[in-house]
One Martini backbone bead per residue (centre of mass of N, CA, C, O) as a GRO file, in nm:
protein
  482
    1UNK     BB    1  11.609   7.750  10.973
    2UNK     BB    2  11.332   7.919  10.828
    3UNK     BB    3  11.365   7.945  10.477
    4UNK     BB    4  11.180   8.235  10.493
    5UNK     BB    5  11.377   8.381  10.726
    6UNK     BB    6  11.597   8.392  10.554
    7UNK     BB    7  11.517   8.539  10.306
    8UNK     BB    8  11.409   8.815  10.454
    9UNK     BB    9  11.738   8.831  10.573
   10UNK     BB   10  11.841   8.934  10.269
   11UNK     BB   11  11.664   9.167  10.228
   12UNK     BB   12  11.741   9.317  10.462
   13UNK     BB   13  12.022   9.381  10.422
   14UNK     BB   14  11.975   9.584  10.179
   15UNK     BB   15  11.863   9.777  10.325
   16UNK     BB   16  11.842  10.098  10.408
   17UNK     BB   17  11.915  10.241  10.708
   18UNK     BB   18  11.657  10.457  10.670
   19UNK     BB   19  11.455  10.223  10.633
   20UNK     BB   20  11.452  10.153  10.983
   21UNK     BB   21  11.401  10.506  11.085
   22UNK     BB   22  11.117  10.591  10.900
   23UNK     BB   23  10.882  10.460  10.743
   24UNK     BB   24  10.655  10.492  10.974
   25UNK     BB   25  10.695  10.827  10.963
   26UNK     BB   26  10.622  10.863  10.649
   27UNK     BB   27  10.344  10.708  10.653
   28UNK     BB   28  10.165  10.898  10.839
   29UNK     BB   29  10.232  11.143  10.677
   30UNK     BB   30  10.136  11.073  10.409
   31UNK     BB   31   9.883  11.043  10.497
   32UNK     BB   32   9.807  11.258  10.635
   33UNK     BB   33  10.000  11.498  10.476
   34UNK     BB   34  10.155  11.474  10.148
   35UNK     BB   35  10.273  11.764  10.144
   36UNK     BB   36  10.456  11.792  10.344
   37UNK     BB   37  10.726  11.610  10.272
   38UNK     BB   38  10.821  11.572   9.970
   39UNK     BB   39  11.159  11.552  10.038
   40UNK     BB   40  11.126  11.270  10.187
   41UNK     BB   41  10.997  11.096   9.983
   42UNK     BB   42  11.231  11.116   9.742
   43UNK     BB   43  11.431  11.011   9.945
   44UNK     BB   44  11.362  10.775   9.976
   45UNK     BB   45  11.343  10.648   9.712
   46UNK     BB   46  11.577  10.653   9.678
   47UNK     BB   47  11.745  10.516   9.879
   48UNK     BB   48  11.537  10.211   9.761
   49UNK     BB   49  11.711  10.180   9.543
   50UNK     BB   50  11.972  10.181   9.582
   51UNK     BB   51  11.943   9.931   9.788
   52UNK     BB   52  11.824   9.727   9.508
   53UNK     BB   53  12.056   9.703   9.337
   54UNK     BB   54  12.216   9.386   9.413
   55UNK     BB   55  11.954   9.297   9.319
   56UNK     BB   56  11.733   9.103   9.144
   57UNK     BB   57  11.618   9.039   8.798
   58UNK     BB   58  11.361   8.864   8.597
   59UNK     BB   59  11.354   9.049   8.358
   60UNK     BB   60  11.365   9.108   8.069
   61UNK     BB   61  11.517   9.265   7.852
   62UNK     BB   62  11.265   9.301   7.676
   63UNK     BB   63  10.992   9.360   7.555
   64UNK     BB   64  10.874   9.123   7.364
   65UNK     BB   65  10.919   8.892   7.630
   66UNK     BB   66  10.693   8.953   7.846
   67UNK     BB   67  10.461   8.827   7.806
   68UNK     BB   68  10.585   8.507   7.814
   69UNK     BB   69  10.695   8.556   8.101
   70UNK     BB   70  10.418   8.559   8.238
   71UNK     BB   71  10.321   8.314   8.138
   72UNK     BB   72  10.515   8.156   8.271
   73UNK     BB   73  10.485   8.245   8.560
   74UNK     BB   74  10.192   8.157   8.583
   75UNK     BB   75  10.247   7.841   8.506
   76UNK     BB   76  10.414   7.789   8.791
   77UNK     BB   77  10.246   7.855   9.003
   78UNK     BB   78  10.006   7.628   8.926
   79UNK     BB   79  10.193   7.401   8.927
   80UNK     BB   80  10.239   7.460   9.245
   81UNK     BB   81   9.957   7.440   9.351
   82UNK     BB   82   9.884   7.188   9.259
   83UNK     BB   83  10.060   7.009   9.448
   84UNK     BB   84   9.977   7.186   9.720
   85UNK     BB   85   9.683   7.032   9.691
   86UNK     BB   86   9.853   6.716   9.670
   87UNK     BB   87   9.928   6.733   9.947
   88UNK     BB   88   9.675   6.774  10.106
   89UNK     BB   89   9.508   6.538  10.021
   90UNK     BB   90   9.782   6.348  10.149
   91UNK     BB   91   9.830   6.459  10.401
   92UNK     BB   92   9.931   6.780  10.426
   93UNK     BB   93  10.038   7.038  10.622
   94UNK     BB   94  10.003   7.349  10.634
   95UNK     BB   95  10.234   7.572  10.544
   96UNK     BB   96  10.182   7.838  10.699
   97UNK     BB   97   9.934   7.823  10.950
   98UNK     BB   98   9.932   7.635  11.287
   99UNK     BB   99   9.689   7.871  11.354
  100UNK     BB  100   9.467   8.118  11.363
  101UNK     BB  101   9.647   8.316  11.502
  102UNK     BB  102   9.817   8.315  11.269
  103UNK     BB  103   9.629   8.418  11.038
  104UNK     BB  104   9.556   8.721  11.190
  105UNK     BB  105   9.879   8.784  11.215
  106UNK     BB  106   9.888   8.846  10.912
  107UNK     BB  107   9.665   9.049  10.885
  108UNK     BB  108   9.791   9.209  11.033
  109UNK     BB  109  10.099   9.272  10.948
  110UNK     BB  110   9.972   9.325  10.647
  111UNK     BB  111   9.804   9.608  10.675
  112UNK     BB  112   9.979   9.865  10.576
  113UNK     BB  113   9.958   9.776  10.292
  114UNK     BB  114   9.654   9.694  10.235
  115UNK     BB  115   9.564  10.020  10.320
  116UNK     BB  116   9.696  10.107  10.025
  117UNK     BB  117   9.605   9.981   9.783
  118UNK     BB  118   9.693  10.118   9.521
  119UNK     BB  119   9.903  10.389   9.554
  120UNK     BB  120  10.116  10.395   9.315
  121UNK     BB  121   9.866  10.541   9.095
  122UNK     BB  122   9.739  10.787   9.176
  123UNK     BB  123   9.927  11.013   9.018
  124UNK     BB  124   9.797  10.970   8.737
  125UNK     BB  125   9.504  11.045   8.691
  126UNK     BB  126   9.549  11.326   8.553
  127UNK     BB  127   9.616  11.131   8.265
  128UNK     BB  128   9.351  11.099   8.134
  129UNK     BB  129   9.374  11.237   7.848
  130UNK     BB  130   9.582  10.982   7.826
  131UNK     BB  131   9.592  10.644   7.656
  132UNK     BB  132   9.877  10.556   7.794
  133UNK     BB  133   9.756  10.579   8.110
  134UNK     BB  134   9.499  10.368   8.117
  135UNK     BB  135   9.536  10.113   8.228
  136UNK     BB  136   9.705  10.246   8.494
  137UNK     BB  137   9.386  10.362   8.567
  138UNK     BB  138   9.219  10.109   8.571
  139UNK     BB  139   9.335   9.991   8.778
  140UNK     BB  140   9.306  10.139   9.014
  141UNK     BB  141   9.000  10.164   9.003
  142UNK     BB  142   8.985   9.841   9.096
  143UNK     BB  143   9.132   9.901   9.346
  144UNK     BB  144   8.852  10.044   9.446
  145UNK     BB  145   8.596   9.971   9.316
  146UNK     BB  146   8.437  10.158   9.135
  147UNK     BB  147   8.303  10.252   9.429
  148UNK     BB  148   8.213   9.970   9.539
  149UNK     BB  149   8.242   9.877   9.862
  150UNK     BB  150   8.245   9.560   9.812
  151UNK     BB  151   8.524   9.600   9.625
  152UNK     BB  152   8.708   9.782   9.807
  153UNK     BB  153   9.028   9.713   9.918
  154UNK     BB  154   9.016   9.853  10.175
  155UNK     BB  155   8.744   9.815  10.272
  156UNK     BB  156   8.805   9.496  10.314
  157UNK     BB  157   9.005   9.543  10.511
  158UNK     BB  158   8.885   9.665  10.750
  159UNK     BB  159   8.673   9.432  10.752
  160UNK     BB  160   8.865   9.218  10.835
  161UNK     BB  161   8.988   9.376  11.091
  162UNK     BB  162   8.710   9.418  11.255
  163UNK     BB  163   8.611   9.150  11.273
  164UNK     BB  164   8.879   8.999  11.439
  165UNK     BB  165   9.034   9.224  11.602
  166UNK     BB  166   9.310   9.344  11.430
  167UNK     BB  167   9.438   9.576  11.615
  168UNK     BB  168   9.724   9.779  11.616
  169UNK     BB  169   9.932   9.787  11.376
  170UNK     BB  170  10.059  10.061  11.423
  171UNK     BB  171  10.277   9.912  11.621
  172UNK     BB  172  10.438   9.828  11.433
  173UNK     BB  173  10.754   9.744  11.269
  174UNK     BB  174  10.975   9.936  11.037
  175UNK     BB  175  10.910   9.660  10.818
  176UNK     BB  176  10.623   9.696  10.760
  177UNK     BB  177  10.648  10.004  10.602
  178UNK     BB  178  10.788   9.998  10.367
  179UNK     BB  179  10.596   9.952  10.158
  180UNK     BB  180  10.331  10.144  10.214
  181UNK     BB  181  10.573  10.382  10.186
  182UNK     BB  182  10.653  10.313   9.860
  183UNK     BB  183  10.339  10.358   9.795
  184UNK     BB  184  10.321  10.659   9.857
  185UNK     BB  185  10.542  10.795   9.756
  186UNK     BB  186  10.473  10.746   9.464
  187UNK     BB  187  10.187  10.841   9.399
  188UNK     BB  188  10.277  11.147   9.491
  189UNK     BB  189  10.540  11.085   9.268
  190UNK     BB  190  10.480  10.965   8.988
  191UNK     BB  191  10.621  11.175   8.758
  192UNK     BB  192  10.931  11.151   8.877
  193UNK     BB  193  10.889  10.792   8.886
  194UNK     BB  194  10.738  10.640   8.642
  195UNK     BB  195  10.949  10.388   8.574
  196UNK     BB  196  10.916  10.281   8.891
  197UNK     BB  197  10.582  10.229   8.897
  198UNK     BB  198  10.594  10.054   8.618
  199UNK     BB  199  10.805   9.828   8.788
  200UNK     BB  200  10.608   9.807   9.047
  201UNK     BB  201  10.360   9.690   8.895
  202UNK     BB  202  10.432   9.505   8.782
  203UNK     BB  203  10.549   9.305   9.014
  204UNK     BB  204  10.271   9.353   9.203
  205UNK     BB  205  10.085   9.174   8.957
  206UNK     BB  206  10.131   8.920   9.028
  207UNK     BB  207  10.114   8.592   9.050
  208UNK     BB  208  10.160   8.445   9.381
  209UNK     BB  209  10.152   8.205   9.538
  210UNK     BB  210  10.066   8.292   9.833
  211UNK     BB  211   9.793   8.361   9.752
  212UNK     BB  212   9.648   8.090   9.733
  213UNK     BB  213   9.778   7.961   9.999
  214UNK     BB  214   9.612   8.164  10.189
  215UNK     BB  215   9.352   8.125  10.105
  216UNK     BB  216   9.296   7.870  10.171
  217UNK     BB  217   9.385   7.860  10.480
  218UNK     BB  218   9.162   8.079  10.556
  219UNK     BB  219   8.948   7.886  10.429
  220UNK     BB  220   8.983   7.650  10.712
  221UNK     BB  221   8.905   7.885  10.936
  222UNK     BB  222   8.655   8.070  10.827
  223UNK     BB  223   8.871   8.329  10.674
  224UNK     BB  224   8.742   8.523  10.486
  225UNK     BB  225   8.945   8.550  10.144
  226UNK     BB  226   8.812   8.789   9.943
  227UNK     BB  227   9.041   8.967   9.893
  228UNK     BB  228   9.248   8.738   9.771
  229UNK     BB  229   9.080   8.614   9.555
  230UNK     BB  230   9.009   8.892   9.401
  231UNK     BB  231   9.351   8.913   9.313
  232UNK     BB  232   9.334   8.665   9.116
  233UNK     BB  233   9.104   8.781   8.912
  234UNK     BB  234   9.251   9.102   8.849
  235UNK     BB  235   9.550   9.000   8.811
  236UNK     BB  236   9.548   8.822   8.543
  237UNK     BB  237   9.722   8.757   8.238
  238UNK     BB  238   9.457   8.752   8.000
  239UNK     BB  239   9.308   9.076   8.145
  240UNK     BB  240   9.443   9.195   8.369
  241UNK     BB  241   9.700   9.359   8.547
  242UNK     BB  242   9.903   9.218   8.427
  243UNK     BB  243   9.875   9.298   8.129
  244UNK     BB  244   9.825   9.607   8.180
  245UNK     BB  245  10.147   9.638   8.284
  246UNK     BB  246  10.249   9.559   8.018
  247UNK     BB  247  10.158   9.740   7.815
  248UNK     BB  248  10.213  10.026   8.004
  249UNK     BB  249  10.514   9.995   7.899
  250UNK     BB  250  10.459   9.985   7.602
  251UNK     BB  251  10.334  10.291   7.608
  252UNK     BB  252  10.564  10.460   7.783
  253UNK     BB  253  10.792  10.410   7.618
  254UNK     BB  254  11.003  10.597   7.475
  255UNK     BB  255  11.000  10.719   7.171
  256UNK     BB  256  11.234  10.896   7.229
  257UNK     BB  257  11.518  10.859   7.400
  258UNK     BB  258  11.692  10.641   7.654
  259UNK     BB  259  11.557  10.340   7.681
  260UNK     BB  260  11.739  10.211   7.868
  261UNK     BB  261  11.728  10.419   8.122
  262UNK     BB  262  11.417  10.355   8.128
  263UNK     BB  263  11.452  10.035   8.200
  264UNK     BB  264  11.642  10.050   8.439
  265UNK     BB  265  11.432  10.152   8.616
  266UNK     BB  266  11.232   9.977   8.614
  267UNK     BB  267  11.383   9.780   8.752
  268UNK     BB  268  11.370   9.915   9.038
  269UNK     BB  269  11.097   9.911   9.063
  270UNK     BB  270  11.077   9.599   9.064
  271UNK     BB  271  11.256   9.550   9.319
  272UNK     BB  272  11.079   9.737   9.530
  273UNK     BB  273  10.936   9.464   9.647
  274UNK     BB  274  11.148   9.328   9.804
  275UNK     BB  275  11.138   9.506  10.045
  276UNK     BB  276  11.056   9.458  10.338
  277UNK     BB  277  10.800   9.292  10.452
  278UNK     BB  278  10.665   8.972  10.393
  279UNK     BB  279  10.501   8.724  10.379
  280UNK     BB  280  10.688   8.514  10.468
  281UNK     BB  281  10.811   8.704  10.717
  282UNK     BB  282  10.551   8.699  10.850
  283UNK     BB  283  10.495   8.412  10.888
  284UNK     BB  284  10.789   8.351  11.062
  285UNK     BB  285  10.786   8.545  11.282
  286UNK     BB  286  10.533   8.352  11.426
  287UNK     BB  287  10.496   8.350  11.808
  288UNK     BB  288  10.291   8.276  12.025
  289UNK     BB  289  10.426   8.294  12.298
  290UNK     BB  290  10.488   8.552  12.249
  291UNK     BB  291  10.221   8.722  12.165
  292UNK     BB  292  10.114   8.674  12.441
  293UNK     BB  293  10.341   8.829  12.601
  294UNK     BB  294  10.280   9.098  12.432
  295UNK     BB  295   9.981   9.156  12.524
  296UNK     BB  296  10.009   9.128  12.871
  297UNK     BB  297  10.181   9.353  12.869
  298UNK     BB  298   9.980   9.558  12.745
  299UNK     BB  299   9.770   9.504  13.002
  300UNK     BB  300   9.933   9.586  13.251
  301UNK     BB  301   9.937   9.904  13.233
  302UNK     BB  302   9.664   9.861  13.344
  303UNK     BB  303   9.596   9.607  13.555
  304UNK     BB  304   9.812   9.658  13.773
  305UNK     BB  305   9.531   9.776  13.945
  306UNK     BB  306   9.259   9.585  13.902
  307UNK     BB  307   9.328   9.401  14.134
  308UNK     BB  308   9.274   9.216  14.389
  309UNK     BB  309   9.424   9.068  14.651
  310UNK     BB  310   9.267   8.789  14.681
  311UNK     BB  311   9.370   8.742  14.409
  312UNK     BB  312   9.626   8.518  14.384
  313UNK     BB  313   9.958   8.367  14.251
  314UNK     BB  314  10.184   8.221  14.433
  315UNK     BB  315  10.114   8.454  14.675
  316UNK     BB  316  10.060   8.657  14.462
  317UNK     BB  317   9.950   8.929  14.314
  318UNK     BB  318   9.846   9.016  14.013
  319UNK     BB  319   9.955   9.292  14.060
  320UNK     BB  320  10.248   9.236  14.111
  321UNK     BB  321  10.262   9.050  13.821
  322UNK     BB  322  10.163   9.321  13.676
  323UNK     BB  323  10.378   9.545  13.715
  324UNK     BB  324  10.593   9.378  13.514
  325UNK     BB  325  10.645   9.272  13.212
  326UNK     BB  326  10.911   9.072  13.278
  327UNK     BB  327  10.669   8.879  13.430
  328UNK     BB  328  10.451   8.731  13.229
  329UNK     BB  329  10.576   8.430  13.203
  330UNK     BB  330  10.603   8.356  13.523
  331UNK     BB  331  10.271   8.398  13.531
  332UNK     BB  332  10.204   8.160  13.302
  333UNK     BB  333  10.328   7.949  13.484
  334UNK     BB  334  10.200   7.960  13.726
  335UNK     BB  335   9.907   7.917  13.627
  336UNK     BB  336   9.968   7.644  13.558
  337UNK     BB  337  10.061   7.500  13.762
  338UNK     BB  338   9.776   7.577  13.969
  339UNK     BB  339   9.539   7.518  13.706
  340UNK     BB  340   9.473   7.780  13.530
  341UNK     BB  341   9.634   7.609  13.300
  342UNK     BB  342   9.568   7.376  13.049
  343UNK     BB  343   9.730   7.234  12.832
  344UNK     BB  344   9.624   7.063  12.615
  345UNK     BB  345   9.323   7.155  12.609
  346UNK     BB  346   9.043   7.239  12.653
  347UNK     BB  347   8.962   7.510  12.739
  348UNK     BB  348   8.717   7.472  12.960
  349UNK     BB  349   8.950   7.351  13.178
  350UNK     BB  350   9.014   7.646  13.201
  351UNK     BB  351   8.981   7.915  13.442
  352UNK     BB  352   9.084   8.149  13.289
  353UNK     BB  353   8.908   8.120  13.039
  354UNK     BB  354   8.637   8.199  13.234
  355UNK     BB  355   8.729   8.516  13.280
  356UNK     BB  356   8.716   8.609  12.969
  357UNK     BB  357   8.502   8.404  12.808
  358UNK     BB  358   8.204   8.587  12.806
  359UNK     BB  359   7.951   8.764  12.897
  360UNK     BB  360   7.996   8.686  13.238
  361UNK     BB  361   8.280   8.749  13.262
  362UNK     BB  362   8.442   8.912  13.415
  363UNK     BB  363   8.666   8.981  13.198
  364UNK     BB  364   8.470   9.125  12.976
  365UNK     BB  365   8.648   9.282  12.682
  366UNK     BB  366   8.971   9.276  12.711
  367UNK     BB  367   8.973   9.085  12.476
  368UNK     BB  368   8.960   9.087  12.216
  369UNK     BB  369   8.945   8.855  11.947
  370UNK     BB  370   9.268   8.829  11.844
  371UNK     BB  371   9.333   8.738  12.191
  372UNK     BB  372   9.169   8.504  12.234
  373UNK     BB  373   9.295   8.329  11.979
  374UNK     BB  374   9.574   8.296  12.110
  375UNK     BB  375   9.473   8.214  12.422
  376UNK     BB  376   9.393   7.936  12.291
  377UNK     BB  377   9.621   7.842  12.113
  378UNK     BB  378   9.818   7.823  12.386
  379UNK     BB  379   9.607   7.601  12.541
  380UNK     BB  380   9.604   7.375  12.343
  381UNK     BB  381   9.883   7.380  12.340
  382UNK     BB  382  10.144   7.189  12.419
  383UNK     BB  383  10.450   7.238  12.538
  384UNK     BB  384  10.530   7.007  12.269
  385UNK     BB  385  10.368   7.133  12.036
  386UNK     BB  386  10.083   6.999  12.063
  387UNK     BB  387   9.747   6.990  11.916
  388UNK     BB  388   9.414   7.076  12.008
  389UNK     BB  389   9.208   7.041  11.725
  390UNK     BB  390   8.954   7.098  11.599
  391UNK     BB  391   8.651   7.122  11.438
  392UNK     BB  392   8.616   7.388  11.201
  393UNK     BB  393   8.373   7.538  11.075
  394UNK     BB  394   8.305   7.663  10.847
  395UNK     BB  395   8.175   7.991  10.675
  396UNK     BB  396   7.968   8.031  10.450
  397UNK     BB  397   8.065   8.244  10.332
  398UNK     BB  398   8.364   8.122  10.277
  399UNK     BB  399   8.272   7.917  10.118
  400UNK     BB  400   8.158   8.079   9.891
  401UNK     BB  401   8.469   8.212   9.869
  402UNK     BB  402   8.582   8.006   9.698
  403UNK     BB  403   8.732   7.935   9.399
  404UNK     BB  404   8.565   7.720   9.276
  405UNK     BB  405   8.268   8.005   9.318
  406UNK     BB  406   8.370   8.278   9.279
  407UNK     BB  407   8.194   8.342   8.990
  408UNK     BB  408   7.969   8.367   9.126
  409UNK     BB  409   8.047   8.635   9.269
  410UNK     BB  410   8.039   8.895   9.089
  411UNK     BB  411   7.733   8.993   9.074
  412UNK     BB  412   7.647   9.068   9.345
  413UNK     BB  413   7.694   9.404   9.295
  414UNK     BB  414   7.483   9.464   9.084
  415UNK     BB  415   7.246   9.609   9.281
  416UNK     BB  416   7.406   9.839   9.309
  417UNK     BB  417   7.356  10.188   9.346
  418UNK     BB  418   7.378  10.380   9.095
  419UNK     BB  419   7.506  10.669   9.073
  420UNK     BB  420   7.540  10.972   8.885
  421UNK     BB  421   7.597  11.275   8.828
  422UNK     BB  422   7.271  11.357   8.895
  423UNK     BB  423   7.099  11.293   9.223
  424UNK     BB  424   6.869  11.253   9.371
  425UNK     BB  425   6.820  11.224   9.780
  426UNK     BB  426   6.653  11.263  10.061
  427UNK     BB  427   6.935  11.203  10.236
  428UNK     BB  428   7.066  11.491  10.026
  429UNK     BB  429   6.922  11.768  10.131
  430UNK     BB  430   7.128  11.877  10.330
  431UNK     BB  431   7.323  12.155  10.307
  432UNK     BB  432   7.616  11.979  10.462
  433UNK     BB  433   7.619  11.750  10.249
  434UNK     BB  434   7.886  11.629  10.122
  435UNK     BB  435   7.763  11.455   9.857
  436UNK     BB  436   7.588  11.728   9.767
  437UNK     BB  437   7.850  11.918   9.726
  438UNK     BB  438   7.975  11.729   9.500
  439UNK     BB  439   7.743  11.744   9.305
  440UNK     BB  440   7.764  12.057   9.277
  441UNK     BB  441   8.062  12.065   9.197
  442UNK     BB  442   8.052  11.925   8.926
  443UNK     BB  443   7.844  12.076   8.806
  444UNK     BB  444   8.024  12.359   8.829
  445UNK     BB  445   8.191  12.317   8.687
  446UNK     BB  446   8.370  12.407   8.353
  447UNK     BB  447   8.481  12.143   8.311
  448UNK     BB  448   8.610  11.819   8.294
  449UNK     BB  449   8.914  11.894   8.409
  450UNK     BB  450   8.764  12.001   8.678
  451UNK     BB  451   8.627  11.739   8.746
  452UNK     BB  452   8.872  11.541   8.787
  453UNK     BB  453   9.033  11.674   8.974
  454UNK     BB  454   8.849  11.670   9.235
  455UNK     BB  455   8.780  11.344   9.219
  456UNK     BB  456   9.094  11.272   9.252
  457UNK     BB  457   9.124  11.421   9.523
  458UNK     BB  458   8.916  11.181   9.626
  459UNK     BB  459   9.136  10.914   9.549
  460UNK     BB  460   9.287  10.909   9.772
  461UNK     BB  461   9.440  10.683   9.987
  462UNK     BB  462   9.329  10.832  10.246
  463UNK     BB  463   9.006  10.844  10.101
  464UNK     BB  464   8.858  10.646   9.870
  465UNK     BB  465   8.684  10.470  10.120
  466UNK     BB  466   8.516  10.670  10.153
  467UNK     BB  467   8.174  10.808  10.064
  468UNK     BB  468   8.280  10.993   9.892
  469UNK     BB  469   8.531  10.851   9.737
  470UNK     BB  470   8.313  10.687   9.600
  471UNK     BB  471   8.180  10.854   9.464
  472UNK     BB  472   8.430  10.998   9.316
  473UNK     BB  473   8.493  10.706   9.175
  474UNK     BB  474   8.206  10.691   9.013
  475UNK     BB  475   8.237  10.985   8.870
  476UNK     BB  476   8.452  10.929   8.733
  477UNK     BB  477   8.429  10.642   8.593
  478UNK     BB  478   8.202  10.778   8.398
  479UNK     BB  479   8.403  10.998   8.252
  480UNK     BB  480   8.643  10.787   8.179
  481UNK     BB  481   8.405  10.651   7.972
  482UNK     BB  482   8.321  10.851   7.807
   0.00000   0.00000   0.00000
């Protein structure tokens, strides 16, 4: 078995119970009204505390020692990739990745967590005005992109799954979604769980081997890294969020009161990285021919009506073989014995590819692009598992946006024109125009902590990445350094 697969079914075994029943319904109750839930959301955290007891944490005992552990820890991830690196040179295949579709298949099913990004820090905003918890407010803040659209962690991942046609995530299984619902419990409930928030902070903020490794993976296809790159460079240890993560502890440390009972929740929070799907077991999980056969299946629902009775394939009407989802491998059998798909050979060959991709195909537009890349990628795999795959050349911005030019575009959005916090613009003159009501109300504020507050509540999981949300993530940001 796949030691990647090992390692998921580990940590999954200490889930609660009730993180594999409630997680996916958690998640969008926390986004669509955080209000809604509160004594649902401290339970659930409470649960997920609970079941990652007898996982291990591996932070040093003081605070004294944390420096060095992260800088040790980054310094053997760098020698793990440079190795990685080192054999990749030397004819190693892909760690991570079999296939495009492979890739994209990563794409979607961590997007439940990716689409919260920085979401566990939410709730610290209101103590702008206290400098022990300015470091993790500066992090929130950079995880929006200070308000800059092409910097906002959620709006680059939104863009980079309908890029690519990778949409469907909502319905994706309830381990998926522990991760994005553990960090909106915490979010919207952080003052009551802050010594959680600040060791879930650490742990999360930290560089892992597998981001360096997927970025390269992604940009071998194509498939623009900028998202994973980015927290390379905003996370690194020697100013980004890992160091700011460690400060942040020792600023928020009480001196009053209980410091190793505060420190053993840090450890709590710090555990609750490890519980559902992570980056490895979603890579694990990966089976081509499943995933097209639930494609096909999810598709017979509205196609079993919609074909004419002369397509035949292997004597039955494809009406008929699309009657039953749990006809569908069936179905690519016949498809394929019948010569309308020729396995491990270019797609170009096979007539059924002919059907569904080109601006002409009878069915144009019935397959998404990440479900036509599935079943390309499954018609060029041969049954024995080789593949014909060509030379896919990289697309410019992917090349532009490899780790080793990254520093060359940390620039581009400089031209980017920043708001004031009050500034007239003749496409904000409509009376109804929320962005200039925004600019109103921050405007008649009463004073600083009236219009923080405002600008806050602007600056939520569910908000942030909206038009609004970035103008008042600009507008606090610069009341914050003010």
């Amino acid at each position: 078995m796949n030691s990647m697969l090992l390692d998921a079914m580990t940590v999954a075994a200490h889930a609660a119970p009730a993180t594999r029943e409630r997680s996916r319904e958690l998640y969008f109750s926390l986004y669509d009204d955080p209000r809604a839930t509160p004594q649902e959301a401290r339970a659930y955290i409470a649960d997920q505390i609970a079941a990652v007891q007898a996982l291990p944490a591996d932070l040093p005992p003081t605070l004294a020692e944390l420096p060095a552990w992260v800088e040790e820890r980054t310094d053997a991830v760098g020698e793990q990739y440079r190795e990685y690196l080192a054999a990749r040179k030397n004819g190693a295949p892909r760690r991570y990745f079999s296939c495009r579709a492979h890739a994209l298949y990563f794409i979607k099913a961590v997007a439940p967590t990716k689409l919260v990004d920085g979401a566990w820090l939410y709730g610290l905003l209101k103590h702008w005005d206290n400098p022990a918890y300015h470091g993790l407010i500066k992090t929130y803040i950079e995880e929006l992109g200070e308000g800059v659209p092409d910097k906002n962690h959620v709006t680059l991942y939104r863009k980079l799954l309908a890029t690519h046609g990778c949409d469907g995530w909502e319905a994706l299984g309830e381990q998926h979604f522990v991760q994005g619902a553990i960090q909106l419990a915490l979010g919207h409930h952080a003052d009551h769980f802050l010594p959680e928030v600040i060791g879930y902070n650490l742990g999360y903020e930290q560089l892992p081997l597998h981001l360096l490794i997927t970025s390269y993976e992604l940009n071998e296809f194509g498939i623009d890294p900028y998202y994973f790159t980015l927290h390379v460079t905003v996370d690194n240890a020697a100013s980004g969020h890992a160091q700011k993560a460690v400060q942040a502890l020792g600023d928020l440390m009480p001196r009053v009161g209980d410091r190793d009972a505060f420190y053993r929740r840090v450890l709590d929070g710090y555990r609750l990285n490890d519980l559902g799907a992570s980056t490895n077991s979603v890579i694990a999980e990966f089976d081509l021919q499943a995933e097209l056969t639930d494609i096909l299946a999810a598709k017979s629902k509205v196609g079993k009506n919609m074909h004419s009775d002369y397509c035949r394939v292997a004597g039955r009407s494809v009406n008929d073989w699309l009657a039953t989802p749990a006809q569908v491998p069936d179905f690519l059998a016949a498809l394929e014995k019948a010569g309308w798909i020729k396995r491990g050979e270019d797609v170009e060959h096979s007539r059924f590819w002919g059907l569904v991709s080109g601006e002409k195909a009878e069915m144009f537009g019935v397959f998404s692009a990440y479900e036509l890349q599935v079943l390309r990628d499954w018609i060029t795999t041969a049954p024995d598992g080789n593949r014909k795959e060509g030379q896919r050349s990289m697309t410019w911005r992917a090349r532009q946006r490899t780790l080793d030019n990254l520093g060359q575009q940390q620039g581009r959005s400089a031209a980017f024109p920043e708001r004031g916090l009050i500034r007239r613009h003749p496409r904000l003159e409509e009376p109804d125009n929320e962005l200039r009501l925004l600019e109103e109300q921050v405007a008649g504020a009463a004073g600083k902590q009236e219009a923080m507050a405002l600008l806050g509540g602007l600056m939520s999981p569910e908000v942030h990445h909206t038009a609004a949300g970035l103008m008042a993530t600009r507008m606090y940001t610069q009341l914050f350094d003010a």
